[in-house]
N, C-alpha and C positions, 0 to 999 in steps of 0.2 A: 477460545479466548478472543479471538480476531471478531466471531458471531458476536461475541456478551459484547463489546468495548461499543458495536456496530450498534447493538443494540439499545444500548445505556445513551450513544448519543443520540437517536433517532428518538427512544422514548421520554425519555427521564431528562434531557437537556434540549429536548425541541429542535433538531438539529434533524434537518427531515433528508438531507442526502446522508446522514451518518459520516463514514468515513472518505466517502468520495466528495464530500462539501469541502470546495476550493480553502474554506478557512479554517478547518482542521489539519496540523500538525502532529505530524506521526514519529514518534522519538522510540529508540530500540536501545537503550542504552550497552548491553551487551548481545551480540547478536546472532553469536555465534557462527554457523551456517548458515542463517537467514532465512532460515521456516516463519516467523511473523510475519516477517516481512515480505514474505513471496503471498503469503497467504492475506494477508491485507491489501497486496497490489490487482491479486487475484479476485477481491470483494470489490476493491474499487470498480474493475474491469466489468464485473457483472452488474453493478449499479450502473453503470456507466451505459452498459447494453440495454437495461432496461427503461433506461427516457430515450431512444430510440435515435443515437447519433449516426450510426451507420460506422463509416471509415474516421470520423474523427473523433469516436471513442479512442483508436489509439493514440493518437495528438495528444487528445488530455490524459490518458495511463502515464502517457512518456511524461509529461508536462509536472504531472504530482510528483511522477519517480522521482525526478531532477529536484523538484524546488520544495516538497513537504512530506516528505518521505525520509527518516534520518535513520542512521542504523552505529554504531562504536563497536571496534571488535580490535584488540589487543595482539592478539598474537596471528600468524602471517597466515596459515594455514587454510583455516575457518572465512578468516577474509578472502580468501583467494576463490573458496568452495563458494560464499553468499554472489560475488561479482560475478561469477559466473551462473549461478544461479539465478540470479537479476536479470544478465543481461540476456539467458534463453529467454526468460515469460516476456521481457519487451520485444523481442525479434517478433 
């Protein structure tokens, strides 16, 4: 799903970084664990790797996480499982 969304904006809406383009907005509305969302951060990552930033590919993974990267999750659990799932793939 994470590939098709990438896809759709690279192709089909001219959006040539896809999901790693600073002006895309990533909403997760229920998120459970946070599989999307790990695996979106992990597409960013690899776009990121490929215009060839070096060390401050991580600046901007952290940078999206924080400020366009959204995820709702309801019950305690699930949320507890994605934050920490989050916060290994940024370490």
């Amino acid at each position: 799903m994470v590939a098709r969304v990438d896809a759709v904006l690279r192709e089909e809406l001219g959006i040539a970084e896809g999901l790693a383009d600073p002006a895309v907005f990533i909403l997760d509305p229920c998120c459970g664990t946070g599989a999307y969302l790990t695996e979106v951060l992990r597409l960013i990552k690899t776009r990121l790797d490929e215009q060839g930033l070096g060390s401050l590919a991580g600046a901007k993974l952290k940078q999206a996480a924080l400020e366009r990267v959204f995820g709702f999750e309801l019950l305690p659990a699930p949320y507890v499982v994605v934050h920490l799932q989050l916060g290994l793939l940024l370490q």
